[in-house]
Structure formats: C-alpha cells, structure tokens
N, C-alpha and C positions, 0 to 999 in steps of 0.2 A: 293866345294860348302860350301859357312859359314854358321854360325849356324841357320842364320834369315832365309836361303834359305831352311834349310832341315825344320825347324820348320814351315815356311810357306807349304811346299811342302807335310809336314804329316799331316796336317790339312786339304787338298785336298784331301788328299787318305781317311782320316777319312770321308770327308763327302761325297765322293764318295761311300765310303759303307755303309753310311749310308742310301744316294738314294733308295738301294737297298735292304735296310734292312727294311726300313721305315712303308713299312705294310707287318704284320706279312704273313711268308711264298713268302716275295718277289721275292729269289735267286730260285726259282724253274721254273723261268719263262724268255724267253728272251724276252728284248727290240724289238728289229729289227726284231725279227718271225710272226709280228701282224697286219694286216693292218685294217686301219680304216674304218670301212664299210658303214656307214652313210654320207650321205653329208648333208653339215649342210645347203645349198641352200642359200638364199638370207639374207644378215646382215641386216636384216630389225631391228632398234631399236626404238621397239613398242610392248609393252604389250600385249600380244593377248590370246588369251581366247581359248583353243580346245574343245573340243564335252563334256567333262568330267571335266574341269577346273571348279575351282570353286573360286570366289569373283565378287567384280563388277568392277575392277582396269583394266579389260579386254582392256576396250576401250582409256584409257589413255595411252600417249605418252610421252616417254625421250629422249632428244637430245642427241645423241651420244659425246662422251669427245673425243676434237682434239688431235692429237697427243698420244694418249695413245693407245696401245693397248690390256687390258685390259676394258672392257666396261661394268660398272654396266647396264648398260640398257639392256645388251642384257642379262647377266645372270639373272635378273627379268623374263624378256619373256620367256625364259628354265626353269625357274623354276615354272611360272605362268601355263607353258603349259601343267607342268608333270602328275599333280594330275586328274585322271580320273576313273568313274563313281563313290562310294562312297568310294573305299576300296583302290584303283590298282593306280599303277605309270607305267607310259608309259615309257619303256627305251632310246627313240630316244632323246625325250627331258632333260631325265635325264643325259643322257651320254651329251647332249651340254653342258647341267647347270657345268658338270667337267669341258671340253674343255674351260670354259671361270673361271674356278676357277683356273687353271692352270697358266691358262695367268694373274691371280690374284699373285699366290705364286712365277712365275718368274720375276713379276714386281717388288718384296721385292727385289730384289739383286740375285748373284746366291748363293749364299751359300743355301737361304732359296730356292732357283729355283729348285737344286738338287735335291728336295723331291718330286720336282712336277714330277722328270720323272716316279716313280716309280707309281705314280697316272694314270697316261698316259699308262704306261704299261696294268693298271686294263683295263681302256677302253678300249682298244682294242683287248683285249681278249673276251668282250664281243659283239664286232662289231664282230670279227671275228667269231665268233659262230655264231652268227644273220646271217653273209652269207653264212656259211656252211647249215646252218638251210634252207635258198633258196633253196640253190642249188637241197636240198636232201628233199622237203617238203612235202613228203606223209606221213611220219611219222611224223612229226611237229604239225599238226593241233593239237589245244587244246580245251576244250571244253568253254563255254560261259562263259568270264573270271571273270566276275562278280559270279559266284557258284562257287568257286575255295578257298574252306574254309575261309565263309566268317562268320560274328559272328554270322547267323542264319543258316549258311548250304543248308538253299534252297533258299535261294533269289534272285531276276531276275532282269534284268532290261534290257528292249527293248533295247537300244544304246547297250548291251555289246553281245544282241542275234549271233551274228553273228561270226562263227570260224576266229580266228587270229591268225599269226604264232607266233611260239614258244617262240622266243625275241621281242614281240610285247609289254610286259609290264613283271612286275616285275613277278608275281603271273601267267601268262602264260610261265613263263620263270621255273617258280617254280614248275608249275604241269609236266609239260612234261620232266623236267629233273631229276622228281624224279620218275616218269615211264620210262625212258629211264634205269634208274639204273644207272648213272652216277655220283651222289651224294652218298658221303661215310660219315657218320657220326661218323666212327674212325680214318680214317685215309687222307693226302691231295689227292686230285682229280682236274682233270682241267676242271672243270664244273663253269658254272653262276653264282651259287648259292654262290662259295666258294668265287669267285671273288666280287662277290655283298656287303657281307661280307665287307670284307676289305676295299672296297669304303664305305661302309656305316657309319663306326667305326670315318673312317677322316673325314665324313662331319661333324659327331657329334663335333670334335675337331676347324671343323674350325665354325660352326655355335656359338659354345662357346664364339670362340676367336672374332668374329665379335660382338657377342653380351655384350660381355665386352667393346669393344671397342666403343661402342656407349652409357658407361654408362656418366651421368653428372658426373663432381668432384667430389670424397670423402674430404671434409675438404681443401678443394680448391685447393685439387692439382687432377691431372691428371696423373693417373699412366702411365708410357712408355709403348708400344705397344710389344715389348721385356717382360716385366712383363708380358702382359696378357696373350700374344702367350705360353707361357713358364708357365705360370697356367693353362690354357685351356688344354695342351698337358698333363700336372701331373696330371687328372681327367677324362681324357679322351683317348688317345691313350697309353701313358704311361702304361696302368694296359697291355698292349696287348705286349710289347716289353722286351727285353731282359736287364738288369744292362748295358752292353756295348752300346746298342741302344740310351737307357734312358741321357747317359751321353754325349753322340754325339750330339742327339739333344740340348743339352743345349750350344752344339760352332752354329751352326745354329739361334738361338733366336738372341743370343748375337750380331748377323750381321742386326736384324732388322734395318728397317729405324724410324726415330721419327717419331711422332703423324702427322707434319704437312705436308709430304710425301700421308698423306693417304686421306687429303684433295686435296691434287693433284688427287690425284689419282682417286676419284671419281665425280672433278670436284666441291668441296663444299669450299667455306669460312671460316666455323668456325668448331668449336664443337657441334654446333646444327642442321647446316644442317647435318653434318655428321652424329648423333644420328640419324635424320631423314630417312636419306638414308638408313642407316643401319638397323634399325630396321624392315624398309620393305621387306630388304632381309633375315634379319634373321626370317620374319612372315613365308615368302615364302620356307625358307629352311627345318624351323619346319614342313610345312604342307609335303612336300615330306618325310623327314626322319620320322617323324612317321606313315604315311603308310608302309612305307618299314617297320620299327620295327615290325607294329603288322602284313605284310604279311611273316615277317623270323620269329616272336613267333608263326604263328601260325601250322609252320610248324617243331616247335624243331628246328632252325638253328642258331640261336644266335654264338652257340659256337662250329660251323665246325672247326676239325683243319686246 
C-alpha cells in the first residue's frame, strides 16, 4: 500500500471514530441495537400547525426540492409541530426535525455524513424506549404534562389535562424517568434524559452554524461554509469533547461543500433567498431548543455525565 493509500485510509479510520465519539458518551452505545419506533407516516411537505404549536405559518405550504433528499420543507413542518402547550416539546416531531437534519449533514459529503450516524444512534435510543414504555404502560403514565415544573408550579391547561405516555413529550419524558430512578446525576445511565442531552448540545451547534450561514457579507466577502461549520462547533460542541475529538472535527469541516452547494440544496438562487430560508428555520429551531433548555434547567440536567 503507498503512502497516499495509508494516509487516505487513516483519515477514514479517524473519522470513523470520530462518528462515534462525536457526542460526548457516544461509544457506550451500539448502532444496530436500536430500532426506530416512530413512523414518520405520510411526507406531506406542508407546515402544519399541532394542538400546542405556536405561530401563524401553520397554514402555509413549500414545495418539496426535486431530486434531493434532504427536504427543508419537511424539517419546517417537524419543527413547526414540536412546540406544545406553553412550556413542552413533543418528541415524535422532535425526533423527525433529527431524521431530516441527518439527511441534512449526509447531504455535505460523507466525511461530514459520519457524524450524522452517531445523531441517529441518539434517536433511536429514544424510539426505543418510547416502545418499551408501550409495551409495559402501567407504570408510564405521567401526570398533566403541562404541571411538570413549570415557572409557576401549578399551572394548567385544559389541552395538556389528559395523562400521556411517558415519551409523549420532553418534560413527560423527564418526570417519569426521574421517578422511575433511572437518571443518575453522577455517573452515565441509559435513560432519555441523558440521551436528550446530547441531541440537544448539537442542535445548538447546527442552529449556529445555519444561522451564520444566513448572514449578508461582512465587507463584501462571504465567508465559506467550512469557516462557519468549524466556528459554530468551537462555541458550541467543542467545550463538550475531548483535544483528540476537537482536532478530528477540524479534517470533517475541511470536506465541506462551498456556499453555492447549499443553494442547491435548499432549492434557493442567491444569498438572500437563502438568508430567507434559513432564518425560518433557525426561528423554528430556536423555539424548540429553548424549551428543551429551560425543561433540562429546570430539572438540574444540563450537565448529566
């Protein structure tokens, strides 16, 4: 094998481990043990609005992008749908809004693809629990998920009256598996909570990187998509990984595609539809990830090993 073969061939192995290193506490878990428990039902690409969503973009429609698979439209609609009653994120549609972020970071190439399996991994640790929670649902039910340490402790609300199983939303997910005692706040566990976690840290990361990516020029240039990916990550996941992790990601950025890749991608012309596009989804991913924020601060989780 000559030199370009093994140097190509360790830079697979690197980012191969890095897959799995990628959110912290990754290698305790396997791929293939997981299965996905949610069907995601019909690819309708249409904004839809659920009992608990909130804006008025509900009834608005985006044509699906040919040939891609990757579809901003549809991750809108999963993220539009997550947000429910004033506090709680519903996990069916949060876990889609992944399912189609995925198909986001495998569309950069594979280099940057790699990372998405270990994202994919989270999911389905968390389907998988949701169907064990079926199965075994006498002890699941949680109480009216809206009271489920909310910022007044007794507040109600008619829509959330009604008991719901366990991975019905983030905060039902959170009361019942910390009465279960399956959350350890010294040491790792294979609970929801810890996994919720680690999905949470990367959307921060990729909500970053999309919303840099939608900025106008600085001084009439356009920074490369590699620059932002690779700032976004030093502010954001980076504080969570290891010097050898930190330095892996930086052969992953370096494989991004340029800017005009990403107007493929979501179907846009310029730079401005793109700002446009984007910033809708980064409105929409802001609203999901700070419920989640303050339903894991409200419970000390932030910082589960």
């Amino acid at each position: 094998m000559g030199v370009k073969s093994k140097a190509a061939a360790a830079i697979v192995v690197l980012l191969l481990f890095l897959g799995s290193l990628w959110l912290q506490g990754g290698l305790d878990y396997h791929w293939d043990s997981c299965l996905k428990g949610y069907n995601q039902g019909n690819k309708i690409h249409q904004l839809y609005n659920s009992s608990g969503a909130d804006g008025a973009e509900g009834s608005q429609v985006l044509e699906g992008c040919p040939g891609q698979t990757f579809q901003v439209s549809l991750l809108l609609s999963h993220l539009l749908a997550a947000p429910a009653y004033t506090s709680d994120v519903l996990l069916q549609p949060y876990l889609s809004s992944w399912d189609e972020l995925v198909r986001f970071m495998e569309a950069l190439g594979p280099m940057v693809g790699l990372i998405s399996k270990e994202i994919e991994s989270k999911t389905s640790i968390i389907r998988q629990l949701a169907l064990l929670s079926e199965e075994n649902p006498e002890a699941e039910l949680g109480p009216d998920v809206h009271s489920i340490n909310t910022e007044a402790g007794t507040e109600r609300n008619l829509e959330a009256s009604e008991h719901t199983g366990a991975y019905h939303s983030v905060r039902s997910m959170i009361w019942v598996e910390l009465n279960r005692g399956v959350v350890d706040f010294q040491q790792q566990t294979d609970s929801g909570c810890r996994t919720l976690l680690r999905l949470h840290r990367a959307l921060l990361w990729l909500k970053l990187f999309l919303e840099k990516l939608a900025e106008t020029p600085v001084a009439g240039r356009l920074r490369s998509p590699s620059e932002l990916c690779r700032e976004a990550y030093q502010t954001t996941l980076a504080n969570h990984h290891t010097w050898f992790v930190r330095r892996a990601a930086e052969l992953a950025f370096i494989a991004m595609p340029e800017r005009g890749f990403f107007f493929r991608l979501v179907c846009v012309q310029n730079q401005e539809e793109l700002s446009a596009m984007l910033n809708r989804v980064v409105q929409a991913i802001g609203e999901v990830y700070n419920r989640t924020q303050k339903a894991l601060e409200d419970n000390g989780m932030l910082d589960l090993p």
